[in-house]
C-alpha positions as CSV (number, residue, x, y, z in Angstrom):
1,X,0.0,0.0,0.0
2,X,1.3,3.3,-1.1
3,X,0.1,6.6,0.9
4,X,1.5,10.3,0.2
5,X,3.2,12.1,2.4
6,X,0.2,14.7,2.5
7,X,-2.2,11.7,3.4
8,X,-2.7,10.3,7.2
9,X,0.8,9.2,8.2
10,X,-0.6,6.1,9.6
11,X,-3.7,5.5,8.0
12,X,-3.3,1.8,7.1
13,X,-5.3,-0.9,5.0
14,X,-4.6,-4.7,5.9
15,X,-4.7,-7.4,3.5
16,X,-7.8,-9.9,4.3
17,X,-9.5,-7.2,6.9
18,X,-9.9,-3.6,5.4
19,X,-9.8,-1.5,8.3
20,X,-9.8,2.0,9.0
21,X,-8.5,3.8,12.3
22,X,-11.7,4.9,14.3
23,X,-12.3,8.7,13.3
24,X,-15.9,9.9,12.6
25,X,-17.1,11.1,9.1
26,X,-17.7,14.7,10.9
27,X,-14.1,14.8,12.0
28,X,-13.0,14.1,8.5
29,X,-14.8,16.5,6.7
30,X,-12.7,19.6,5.8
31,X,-10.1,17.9,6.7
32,X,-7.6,18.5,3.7
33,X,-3.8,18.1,5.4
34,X,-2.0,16.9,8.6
35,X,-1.8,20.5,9.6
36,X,-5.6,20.3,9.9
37,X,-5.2,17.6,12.8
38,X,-4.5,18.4,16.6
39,X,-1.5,16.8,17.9
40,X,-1.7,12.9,19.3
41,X,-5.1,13.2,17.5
42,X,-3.9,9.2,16.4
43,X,-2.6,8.0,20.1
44,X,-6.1,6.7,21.1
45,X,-7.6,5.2,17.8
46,X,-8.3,1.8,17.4
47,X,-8.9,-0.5,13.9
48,X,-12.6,-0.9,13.1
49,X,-14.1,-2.8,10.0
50,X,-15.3,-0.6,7.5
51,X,-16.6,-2.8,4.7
52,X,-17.7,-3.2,2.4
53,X,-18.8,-7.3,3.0
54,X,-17.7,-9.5,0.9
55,X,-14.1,-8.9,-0.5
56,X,-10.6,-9.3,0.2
57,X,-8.4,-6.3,-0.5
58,X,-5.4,-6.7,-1.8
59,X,-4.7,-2.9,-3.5
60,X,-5.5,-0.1,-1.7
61,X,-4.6,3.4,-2.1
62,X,-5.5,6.9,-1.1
63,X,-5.9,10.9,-3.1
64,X,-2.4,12.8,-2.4
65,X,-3.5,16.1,-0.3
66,X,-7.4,14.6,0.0
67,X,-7.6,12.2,3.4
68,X,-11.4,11.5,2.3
69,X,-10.3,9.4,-1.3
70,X,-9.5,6.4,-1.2
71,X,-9.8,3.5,-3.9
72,X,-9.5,-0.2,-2.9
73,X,-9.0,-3.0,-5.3
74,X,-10.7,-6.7,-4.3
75,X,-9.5,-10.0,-4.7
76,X,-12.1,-11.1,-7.1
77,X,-14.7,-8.3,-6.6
78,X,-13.4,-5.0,-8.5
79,X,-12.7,-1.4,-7.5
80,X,-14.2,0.4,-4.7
81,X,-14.1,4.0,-4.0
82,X,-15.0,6.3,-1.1
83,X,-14.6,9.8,-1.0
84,X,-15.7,10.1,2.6
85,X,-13.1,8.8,4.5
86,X,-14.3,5.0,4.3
87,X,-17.9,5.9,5.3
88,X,-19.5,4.5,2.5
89,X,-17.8,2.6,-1.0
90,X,-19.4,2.8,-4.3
91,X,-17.9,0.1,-6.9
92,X,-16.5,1.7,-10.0
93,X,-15.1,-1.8,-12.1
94,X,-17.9,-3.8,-12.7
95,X,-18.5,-3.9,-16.2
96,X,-14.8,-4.9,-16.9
97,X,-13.9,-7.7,-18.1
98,X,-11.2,-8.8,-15.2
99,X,-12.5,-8.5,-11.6
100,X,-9.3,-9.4,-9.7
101,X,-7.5,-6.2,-8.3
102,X,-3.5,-6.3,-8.0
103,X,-2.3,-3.2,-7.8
104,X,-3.5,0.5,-7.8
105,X,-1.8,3.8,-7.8
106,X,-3.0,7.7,-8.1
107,X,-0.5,10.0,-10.5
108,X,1.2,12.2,-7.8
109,X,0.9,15.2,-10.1
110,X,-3.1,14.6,-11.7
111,X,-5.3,12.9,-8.9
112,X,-7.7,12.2,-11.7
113,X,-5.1,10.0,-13.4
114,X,-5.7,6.1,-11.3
115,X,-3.8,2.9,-12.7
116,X,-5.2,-0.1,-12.0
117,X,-2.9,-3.4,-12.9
118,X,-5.7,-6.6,-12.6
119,X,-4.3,-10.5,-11.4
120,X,-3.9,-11.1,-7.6
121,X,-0.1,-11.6,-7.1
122,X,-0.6,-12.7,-3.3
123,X,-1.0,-16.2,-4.5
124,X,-2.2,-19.3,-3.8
125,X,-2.4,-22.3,-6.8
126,X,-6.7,-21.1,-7.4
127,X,-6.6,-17.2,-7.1
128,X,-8.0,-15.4,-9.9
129,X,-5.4,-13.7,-13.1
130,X,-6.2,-11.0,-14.9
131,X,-6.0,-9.4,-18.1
132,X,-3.4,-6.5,-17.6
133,X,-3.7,-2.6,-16.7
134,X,-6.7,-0.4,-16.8
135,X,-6.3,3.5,-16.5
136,X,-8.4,6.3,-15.4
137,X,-8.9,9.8,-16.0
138,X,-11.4,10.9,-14.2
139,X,-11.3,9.7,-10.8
140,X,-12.3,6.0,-11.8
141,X,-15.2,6.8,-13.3
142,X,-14.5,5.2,-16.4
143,X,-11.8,3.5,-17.5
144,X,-9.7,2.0,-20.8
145,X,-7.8,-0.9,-21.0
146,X,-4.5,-0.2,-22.1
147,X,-2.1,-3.2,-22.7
148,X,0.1,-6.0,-21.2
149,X,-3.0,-8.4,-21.4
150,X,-1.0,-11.8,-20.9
151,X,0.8,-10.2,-18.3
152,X,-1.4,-12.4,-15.9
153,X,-0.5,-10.8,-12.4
154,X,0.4,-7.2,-11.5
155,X,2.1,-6.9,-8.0
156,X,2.8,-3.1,-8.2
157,X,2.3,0.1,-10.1
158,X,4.2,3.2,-9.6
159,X,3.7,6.8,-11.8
160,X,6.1,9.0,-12.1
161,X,5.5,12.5,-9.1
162,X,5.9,14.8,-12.1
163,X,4.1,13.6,-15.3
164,X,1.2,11.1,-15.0
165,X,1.7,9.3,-18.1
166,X,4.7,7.5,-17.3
167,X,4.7,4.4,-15.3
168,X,6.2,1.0,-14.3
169,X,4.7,-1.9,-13.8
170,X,5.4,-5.0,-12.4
171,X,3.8,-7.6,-14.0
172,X,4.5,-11.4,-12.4
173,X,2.7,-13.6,-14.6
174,X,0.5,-16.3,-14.4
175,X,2.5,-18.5,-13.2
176,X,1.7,-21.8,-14.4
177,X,4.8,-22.4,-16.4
178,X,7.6,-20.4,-18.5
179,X,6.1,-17.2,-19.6
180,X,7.6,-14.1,-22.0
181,X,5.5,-11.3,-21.4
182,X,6.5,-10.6,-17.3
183,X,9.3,-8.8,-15.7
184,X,8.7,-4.8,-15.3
185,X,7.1,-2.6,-17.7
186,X,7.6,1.0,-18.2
187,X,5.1,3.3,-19.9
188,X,5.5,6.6,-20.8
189,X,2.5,7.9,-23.1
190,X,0.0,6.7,-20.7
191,X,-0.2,3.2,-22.1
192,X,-0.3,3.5,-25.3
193,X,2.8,1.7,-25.7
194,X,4.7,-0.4,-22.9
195,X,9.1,-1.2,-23.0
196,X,10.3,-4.3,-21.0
197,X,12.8,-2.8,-18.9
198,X,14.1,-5.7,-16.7
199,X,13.5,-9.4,-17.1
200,X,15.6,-12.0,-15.6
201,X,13.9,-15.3,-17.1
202,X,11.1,-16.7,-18.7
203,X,10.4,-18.4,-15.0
204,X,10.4,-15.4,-13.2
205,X,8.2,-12.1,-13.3
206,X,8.8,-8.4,-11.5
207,X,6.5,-8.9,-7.9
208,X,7.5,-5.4,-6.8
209,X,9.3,-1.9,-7.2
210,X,10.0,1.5,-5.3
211,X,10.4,4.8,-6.5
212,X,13.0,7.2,-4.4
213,X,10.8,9.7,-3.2
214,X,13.6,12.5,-4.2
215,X,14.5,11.3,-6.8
216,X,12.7,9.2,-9.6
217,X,15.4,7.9,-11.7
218,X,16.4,5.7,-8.7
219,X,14.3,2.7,-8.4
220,X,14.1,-0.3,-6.6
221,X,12.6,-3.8,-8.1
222,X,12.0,-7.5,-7.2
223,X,11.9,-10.1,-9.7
224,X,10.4,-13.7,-8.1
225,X,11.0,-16.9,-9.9
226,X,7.5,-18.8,-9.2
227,X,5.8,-22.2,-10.4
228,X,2.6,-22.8,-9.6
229,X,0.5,-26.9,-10.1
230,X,-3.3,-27.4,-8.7
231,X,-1.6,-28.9,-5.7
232,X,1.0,-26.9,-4.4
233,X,3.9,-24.3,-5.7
234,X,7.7,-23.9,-5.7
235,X,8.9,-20.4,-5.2
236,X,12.5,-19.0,-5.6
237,X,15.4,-19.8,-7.6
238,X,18.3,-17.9,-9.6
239,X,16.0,-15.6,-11.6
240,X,15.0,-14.1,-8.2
241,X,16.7,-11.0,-7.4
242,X,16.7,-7.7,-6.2
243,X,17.3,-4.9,-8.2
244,X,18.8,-1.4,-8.7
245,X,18.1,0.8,-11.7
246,X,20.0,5.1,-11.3
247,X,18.5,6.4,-14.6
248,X,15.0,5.9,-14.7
249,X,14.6,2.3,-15.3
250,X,16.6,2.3,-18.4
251,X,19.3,-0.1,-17.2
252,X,19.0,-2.3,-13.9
253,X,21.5,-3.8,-12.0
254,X,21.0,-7.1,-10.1
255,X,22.5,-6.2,-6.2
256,X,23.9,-8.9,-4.8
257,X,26.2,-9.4,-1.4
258,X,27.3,-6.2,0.7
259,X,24.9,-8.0,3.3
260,X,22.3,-9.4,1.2
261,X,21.4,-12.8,1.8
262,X,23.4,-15.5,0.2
263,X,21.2,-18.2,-1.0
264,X,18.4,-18.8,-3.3
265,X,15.7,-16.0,-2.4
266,X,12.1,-16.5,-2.9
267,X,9.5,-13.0,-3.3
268,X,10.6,-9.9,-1.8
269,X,8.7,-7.2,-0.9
270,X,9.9,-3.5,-0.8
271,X,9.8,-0.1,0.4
272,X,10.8,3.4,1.1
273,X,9.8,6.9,2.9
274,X,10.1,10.2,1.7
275,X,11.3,10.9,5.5
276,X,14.6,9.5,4.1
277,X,15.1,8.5,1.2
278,X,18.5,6.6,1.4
279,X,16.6,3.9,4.2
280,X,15.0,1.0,1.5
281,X,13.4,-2.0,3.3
282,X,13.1,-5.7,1.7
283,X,11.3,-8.7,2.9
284,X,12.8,-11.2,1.3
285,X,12.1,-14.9,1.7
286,X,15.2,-17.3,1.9
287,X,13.8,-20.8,3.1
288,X,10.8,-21.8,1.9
289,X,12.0,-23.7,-0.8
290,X,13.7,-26.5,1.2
291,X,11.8,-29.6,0.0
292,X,12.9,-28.7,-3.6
293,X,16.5,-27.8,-2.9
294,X,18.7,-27.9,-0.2
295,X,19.4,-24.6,1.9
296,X,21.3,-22.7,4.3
297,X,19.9,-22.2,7.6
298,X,17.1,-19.6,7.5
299,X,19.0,-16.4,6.8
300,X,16.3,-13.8,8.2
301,X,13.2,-11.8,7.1
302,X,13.9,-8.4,6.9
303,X,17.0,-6.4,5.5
304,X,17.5,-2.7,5.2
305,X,20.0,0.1,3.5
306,X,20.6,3.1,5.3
307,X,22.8,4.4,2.3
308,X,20.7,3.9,-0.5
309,X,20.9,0.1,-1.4
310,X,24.8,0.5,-1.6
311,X,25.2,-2.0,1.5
312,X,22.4,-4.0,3.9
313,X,22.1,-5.7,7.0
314,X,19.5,-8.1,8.3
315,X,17.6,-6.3,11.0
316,X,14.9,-9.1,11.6
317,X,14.6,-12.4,11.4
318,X,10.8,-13.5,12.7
319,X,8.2,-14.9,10.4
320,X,5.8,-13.0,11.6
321,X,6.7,-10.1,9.2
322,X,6.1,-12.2,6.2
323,X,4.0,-15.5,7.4
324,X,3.4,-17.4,4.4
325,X,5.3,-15.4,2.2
326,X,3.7,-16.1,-1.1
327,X,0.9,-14.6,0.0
328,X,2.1,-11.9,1.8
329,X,5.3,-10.7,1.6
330,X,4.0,-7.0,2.1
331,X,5.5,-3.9,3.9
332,X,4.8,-0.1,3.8
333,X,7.0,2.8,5.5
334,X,5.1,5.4,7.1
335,X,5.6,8.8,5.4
336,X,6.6,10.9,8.3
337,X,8.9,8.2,10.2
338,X,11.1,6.3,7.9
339,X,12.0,4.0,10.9
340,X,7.8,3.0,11.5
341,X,7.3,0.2,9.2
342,X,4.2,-1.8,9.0
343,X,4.2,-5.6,7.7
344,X,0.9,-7.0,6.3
345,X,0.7,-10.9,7.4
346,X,-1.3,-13.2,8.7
347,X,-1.3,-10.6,11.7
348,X,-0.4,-6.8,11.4
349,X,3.1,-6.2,13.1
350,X,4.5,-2.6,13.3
351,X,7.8,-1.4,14.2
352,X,9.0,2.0,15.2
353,X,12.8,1.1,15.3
354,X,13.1,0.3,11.7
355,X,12.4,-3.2,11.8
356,X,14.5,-4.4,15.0
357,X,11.9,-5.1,17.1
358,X,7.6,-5.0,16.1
359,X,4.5,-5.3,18.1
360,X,1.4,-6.9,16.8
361,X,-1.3,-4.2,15.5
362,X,-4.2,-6.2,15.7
363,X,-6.0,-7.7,11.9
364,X,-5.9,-11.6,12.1
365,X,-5.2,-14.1,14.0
């Protein structure tokens, strides 16, 4: 989940339970920045349930500058919008053709501008693909499909702060055998036409990516190397990587030691904070693999740069962060505290010491 810096600093959606911290829709009105909250005004607030029934989220993101937008994306169920703070959800998707939500991202610099990448990439062997990226410009109320249709699952979107019609997206597959069109996808005419930027294998697709928040040639991205049967799944392998691209995704280059983990990795999951840009985050999963091939003792969970990606350390090593990390495998830096991190598992964990130690949030079980 991606939120602006202007939005709620800790206004967080959980995959599997869409919740929303316990403000009334009178206190939200005219609400339009952080400045317009009183201080602490988020010490005391608990998650409620906020609906609507029926879905499982797993895309969710909120209006730069505007706390009462936010769109969600379902499992199987479409796109949902509320423009009063998660009072009440209108759908906006339903008479498209794919109805399982990956990813979704607002253009920084057009709020009207919403990309919408379709698949669920938090997988397991029966969850729905889709048929590639939708795009809106006005606000979701309509929308036009605008390429990568065999790209099967779409992990993560990001548009570019300055100029809506550029974006990357990374586009996983569907996963059922050796694929071409995956790896990460880079737009810039608003979809009319789509470049491959990185691919590391016909095995593998891009699961995830990061945009510095000051600067946007600088970008982070995960490739995960993924098979999927009707009875089970085998995840990592050598077209799993993490990746560094310093001019705008035209060139990438795979990172590898300076603290990284050593063996095969699985899915990673990323992220970064415009409260300091040179802190990146990666979940990376380094043993599940073990019945397939034999591994190293479990290497850890959670690694982080404090210079930019140039070296890494592993700050965590519970499973907690990413339990069952196919499906999850999901992180998001608060925008005001680069060391507050919040993991989206089968519970929600939340650290306020960059990853070193977490508490449990609440959302599962």
């Amino acid at each position: 989940m991606h939120c602006s810096a202007d939005q709620y600093p800790r206004f967080i959606a959980i995959l599997s339970t869409f919740v929303i911290s316990s403000i009334s829709v009178s206190d939200l009105h005219g609400m339009q920045s952080l400045q317009d909250l009183p201080t602490g005004f988020f010490e005391s607030s608990d998650f409620r349930y906020v609906g609507p029934v029926g879905n499982r989220v797993s895309a969710v993101v909120g209006e730069p500058g505007n706390p009462n937008v936010y769109y969600f994306g379902a499992a199987s169920g479409g796109i949902f919008k509320s423009e009063d703070g998660g009072h009440s959800w209108r759908p906006l998707f339903d008479d498209q053709e794919a109805q399982s939500i990956g990813a979704l991202a607002i253009a920084p610099s057009d709020p009207n501008v919403v990309w919408a990448g379709t698949g669920e990439a938090f997988i397991r062997s029966n969850v729905s693909i889709g048929n590639g990226v939708y795009r809106s410009t006005d606000g979701g109320e309509h929308w036009a499909h605008v390429g990568l249709s065999e790209s099967g699952r779409i992990g993560r979107i990001v548009v570019h702060p300055r100029d809506p019609d550029i974006a990357f997206v990374a586009a996983a597959g569907h996963m059922y055998g050796p694929q071409e069109q995956r790896g990460l996808f880079r737009t810039i005419d608003g979809g009319v036409t789509w470049e491959r930027v990185l691919f590391s294998g016909e095995n593998s697709g891009a699961i995830d990516i990061v945009m510095n928040p000051a600067n946007p040639r600088i970008m982070f991205a995960a490739t995960w190397q993924i098979q999927m049967w009707t009875w089970g799944r085998e995840s990592g392998g050598e077209e799993s990587g993490l990746w560094m691209s310093r001019d705008g995704g035209d060139t990438w280059q795979r990172l590898e030691g300076n603290g990284l983990p050593r063996g095969t990795m699985g899915k990673i999951g990323l992220g970064m904070s415009p409260a300091d840009p040179d802190r990146v985050y990666a979940l990376i999963e380094t043993n599940s693999n073990r019945e397939y091939e034999p591994l190293v003792d479990h290497e850890g969970t959670l690694w982080r740069s404090d210079n930019g990606g140039t070296s890494w350390r592993m700050v965590n090593g519970d499973h907690a962060l990413a339990q069952r990390p196919l499906y999850y495998s999901r992180l998001h830096a608060a925008p005001d505290d680069a060391d507050e991190v919040h993991f989206m598992s089968t519970q929600h964990t939340r650290s306020l010491d960059g990853g070193i130690t977490f508490s449990s949030e609440g959302g599962g079980g």
